[in-house]
Every structure is written in C-alpha cells, then in structure tokens.
Steps between C-alpha positions, in 0.01 A plus 500: 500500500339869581634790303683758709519790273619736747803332622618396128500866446717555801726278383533622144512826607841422783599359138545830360683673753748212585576153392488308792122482722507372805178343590441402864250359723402279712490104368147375342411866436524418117832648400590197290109490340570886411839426353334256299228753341824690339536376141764343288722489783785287628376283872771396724398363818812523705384255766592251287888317426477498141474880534713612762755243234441795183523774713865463658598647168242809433721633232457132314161481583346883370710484217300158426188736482417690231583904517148659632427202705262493842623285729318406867717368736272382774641420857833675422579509825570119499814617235873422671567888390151668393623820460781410252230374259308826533769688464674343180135503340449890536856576428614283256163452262325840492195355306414222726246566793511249792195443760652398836277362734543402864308515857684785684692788437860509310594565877366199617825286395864543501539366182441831354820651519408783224149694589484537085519884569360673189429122362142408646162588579296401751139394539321354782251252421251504762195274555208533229378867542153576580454643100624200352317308716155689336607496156742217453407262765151585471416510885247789542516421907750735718455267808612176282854684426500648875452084618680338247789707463692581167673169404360343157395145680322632822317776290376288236381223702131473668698433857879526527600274757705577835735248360602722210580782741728270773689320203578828319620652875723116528628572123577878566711410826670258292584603205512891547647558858657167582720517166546857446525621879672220662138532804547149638235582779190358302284531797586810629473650142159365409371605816585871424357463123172399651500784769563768245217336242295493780540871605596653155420853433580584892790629638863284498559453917809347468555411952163348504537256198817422641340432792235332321695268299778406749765661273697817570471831395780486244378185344122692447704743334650273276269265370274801452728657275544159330155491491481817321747406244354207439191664456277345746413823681526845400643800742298850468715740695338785694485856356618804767670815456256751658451466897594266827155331465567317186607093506853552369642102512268239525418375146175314418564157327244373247484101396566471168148349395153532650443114484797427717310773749186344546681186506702566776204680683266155422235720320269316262316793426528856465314697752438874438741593771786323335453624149697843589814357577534232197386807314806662572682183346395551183521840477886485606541202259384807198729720609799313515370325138493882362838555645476659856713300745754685666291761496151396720481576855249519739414821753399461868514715810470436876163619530368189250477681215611260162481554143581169302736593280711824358688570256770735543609668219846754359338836503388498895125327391366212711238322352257267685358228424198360716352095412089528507316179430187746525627849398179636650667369852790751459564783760726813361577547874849351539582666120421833624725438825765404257451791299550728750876352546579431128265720303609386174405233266205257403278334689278142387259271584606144322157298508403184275136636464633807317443494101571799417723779668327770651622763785305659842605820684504551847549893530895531311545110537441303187493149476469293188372195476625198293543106471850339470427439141493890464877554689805503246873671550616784255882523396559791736351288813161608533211334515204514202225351421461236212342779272878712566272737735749622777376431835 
C-alpha cells in the first residue's frame, strides 16, 4: 500500500474545522485504501448486511464507540437514511470524527434529505496526482501518467489493459447512474461517456452529440449533469464580462482521468502533439486537490484566442493559468490580449519540467513560472506557492 501523505493531511485537516468529511470520487480511485492509512480507527463497509443491521440505530451504535473515536463509513450511500447517521454523529457526539466515503456528490442521491449544512467538509479525491506519482509512486515518466491515467491499478502496472477501462465504464453505469439516477438507457448513456472521453478538454456541443448518440437534447443535458455529479467529467465554465467577442455559454468538459482519454481515443502512446491536452488534466486535477473548483474557468474569444484556465477572484483580479509541457513553448500573446480587457491579476505558466519557480517579463507583463507541486490555496483564496510566496 503507497503512502499518500498529502491527502491524509487533507483529511485531518477537514477534521478540525468540522466533524463530518466527505470524501468522494470516482470507484477504484483508492478512497477505501486511503481510509485505511488513517489509524486506530473504526471500518464500516456499508455495502455489507451485517452493517447496514448496526447502523439502523446510530445513536446505539456511536454510543458503542468510545468518546474521541474515528469512524470510516465507506459506501454510505448504500445506508436506508445516510444522512441521519451523519447527522446524529456530529450532533449528538461532539468528539467523534466520521470519514464518509462514496462515488458522487451528496447530490447525487435522494437519500440525503439534510445537506449537513455547517456539519461536513468536502474533499475530492481525484486520480493519483502527477507529484505523488514522482515521490510516492515513484514514476519519474510524465507520459506514463498522461497514458495510464490516475487510477492505482492502471498506473502501477507495466500495461493496463483495455479491459480495465470497459469494465470500470460497465460498473460506473451500473452502480453509479443506473441506481442513483434511475438512466435505464445503457446504450445511449455509454455512448455519450465515450464521446465526451474521447473529445475531453473541447467544447460541450450539446445538438451534435445528440445527434451523435441518437438521444435528444434534453437527455445530453441530463446524463451530463449526472455525469458531473457522479464525477466522471468535470464542467469548466467560460469566463466573460468585458466585450461581445467573448464565448459567454458553451462550457468545456474535461474526462475525469487521462487514462480513460487515451483510452477512448485508442492511443498506445503519447505523441508530442497530445501531451498538451492531458497536460491540462493534471494540472486541473491540482487545482481542484488545493481547493479551486467552483472557481476555474476558461477564457476564449471569437477571433481563437484561449487561455486554459482563470481564476477569477473577489477584488476584480483574474488570474490565468496557462498548461506548458515545455514552458519554453509558451507565447505571452493571448495574456497580453487578455490584459488589455482585465488588467488585473497574475499570470502562470504550470509546466512539469519546472524545479524551481522563476518569473520572465514581457515589457509590464510578468509571468511566473511553476510546477503543480509549487501551487497551494491561502485562507483568504489566493493562490501561493509551497514556500507561502504569494503568486
């Protein structure tokens, strides 16, 4: 079993702000292996009977434990009234700490009745990230993450096989949109998964993968959010606000995990043409793991001009963020368009061949230069570097 330092000390740390953490993902991303790594605590698996049995009373049950207990409740979604148990554990026994784990969102099921308001908080566990992947995993190779995706079994092994990929898709259909969403089109589902892996990072067109998938544009709509919920794919909403030339609606959707990508687009290698846009997978997988979610969008006008991502911020600042393999290969072009529109903020190159940060100017326009292992979140919002440098 690897170490994952960093995500112990996400949970630990939801610990001390609220009793409850939620910890989602999608299945086989290693939620239950991480849950494991906490010690001296209390495992339920709550896919099982004999569990499900000592949770219909939770009263009964946490009063069984003793008072600065850690309990994991793994698959809590499978619970007759999930919420109910969270909610009598944070309420009722102020020193216990409970680790809830599931595959989607709180949203993703009407069972939770109570959204645990003030109770909970919430990490996303993405796929491995590309640090842990150097100094956990110990795989030194970008392009091996960029093929093999994020998920423990594909990454570690020499060649993950396409039959790991199409039984997780079956699995996911089944046990996290058939049950929870009620989709009884299996086909007509699947077939949209596959055409958003396949094109992830471009644009959402909902009337052509309609057309594309035989379903209507409703349906799209739907499984897509269901998707999103279920954390399959991954929205990035376009930033606008200063002129008619801006994309205003249209929201790129990213696949959850670069493996699924170059599965879907029958890659067994990575070419240098592809590394750019599984680049910009892993750099959105730090973000969100640092806390940015709500907040990323991505800037694009009429005349072509894109910058990756951006980061909007309170006081009128925009920052952007652009995803270099080769941060020699970066143009300050588009950021200097950009600039003229939204003149304040930060601007930065995210590449995996930079060790240490470092900054160029273009005439006024700086630009600093980092690695995702460099990118953290301050308490007011903004963005530093590990060392507590502001960027």
């Amino acid at each position: 079993m690897v170490d994952r330092p960093f995500w112990i000390d996400r949970i630990l740390s939801g610990w001390m702000s609220r009793p409850v953490v939620w910890l989602s993902g999608v299945r086989r991303v290693g939620k239950t292996s991480l849950a494991h790594m906490i010690p001296n605590v209390t495992y339920l698996n709550c896919d099982l009977a004999s569990t499900v049995r000592r949770l219909e009373d939770p009263e009964a049950f946490f009063k069984s434990l003793r008072k600065r207990s850690v309990v994991v409740l793994d698959e809590i979604h499978r619970l007759k009234d999930p919420s109910n148990v969270l909610k009598v554990a944070a309420d009722a026994f102020p020193g216990l700490r409970v680790l809830a784990t599931g595959s989607s969102t709180l949203a993703a099921t009407k069972k939770f009745r109570d959204s645990l308001t003030g109770r909970k908080h919430t990490i996303y566990l993405s796929p491995v990230l590309w640090d842990e992947c150097r100094t956990e995993f110990g795989i030194p190779d970008p392009d091996r993450r960029l093929l093999h995706g994020g998920l423990p079994e594909p990454l570690i092994s020499g060649a993950p096989s396409p039959d790991f990929f199409a039984e997780w898709m079956d699995s996911y259909y089944a046990r996290d949109i058939a049950e929870l969403f009620g989709v009884r089109d299996r086909s007509g589902f699947l077939s949209l998964l596959r055409l958003l892996l396949y094109q992830s990072g471009g644009l959402l067109e909902v009337s052509k993968l309609a057309s594309e998938c035989g379903i209507s544009r409703p349906t799209v709509s739907a499984y897509v959010e269901a998707m999103s919920i279920a954390h399959a794919v991954f929205p990035v909403r376009p930033f606008f606000g200063a002129g008619r030339r801006e994309i205003v609606r249209r929201p790129k959707v990213y696949a959850f995990d670069t493996g699924f990508v170059t599965f879907a687009r029958e890659w067994h290698s990575v070419r240098e043409e592809d590394r750019g846009i599984l680049w910009e997978h892993l750099v959105l997988d730090s973000l969100r793991s640092v806390g940015f979610t709500s907040e990323i969008a991505y800037w694009r006008d009429k005349s072509g001009r894109e910058l990756d991502f951006v980061l909007p911020r309170s006081d009128r600042r925009v920052d952007t963020i652009e995803c270099k393999v080769n941060p020699d290969r970066f143009s300050p072009d588009t950021v200097h368009h950009f600039r003229t529109l939204y003149p304040l903020g930060r601007n930065w190159v995210v590449s995996p061949m930079v060790d240490t940060p470092y900054a160029r100017r273009w005439g006024s326009l700086e630009v600093r230069y980092v690695s995702t292992r460099h990118l953290t979140r301050d308490r007011n919002g903004s963005l530093r570097d590990r060392a507590g440098k502001l960027l």
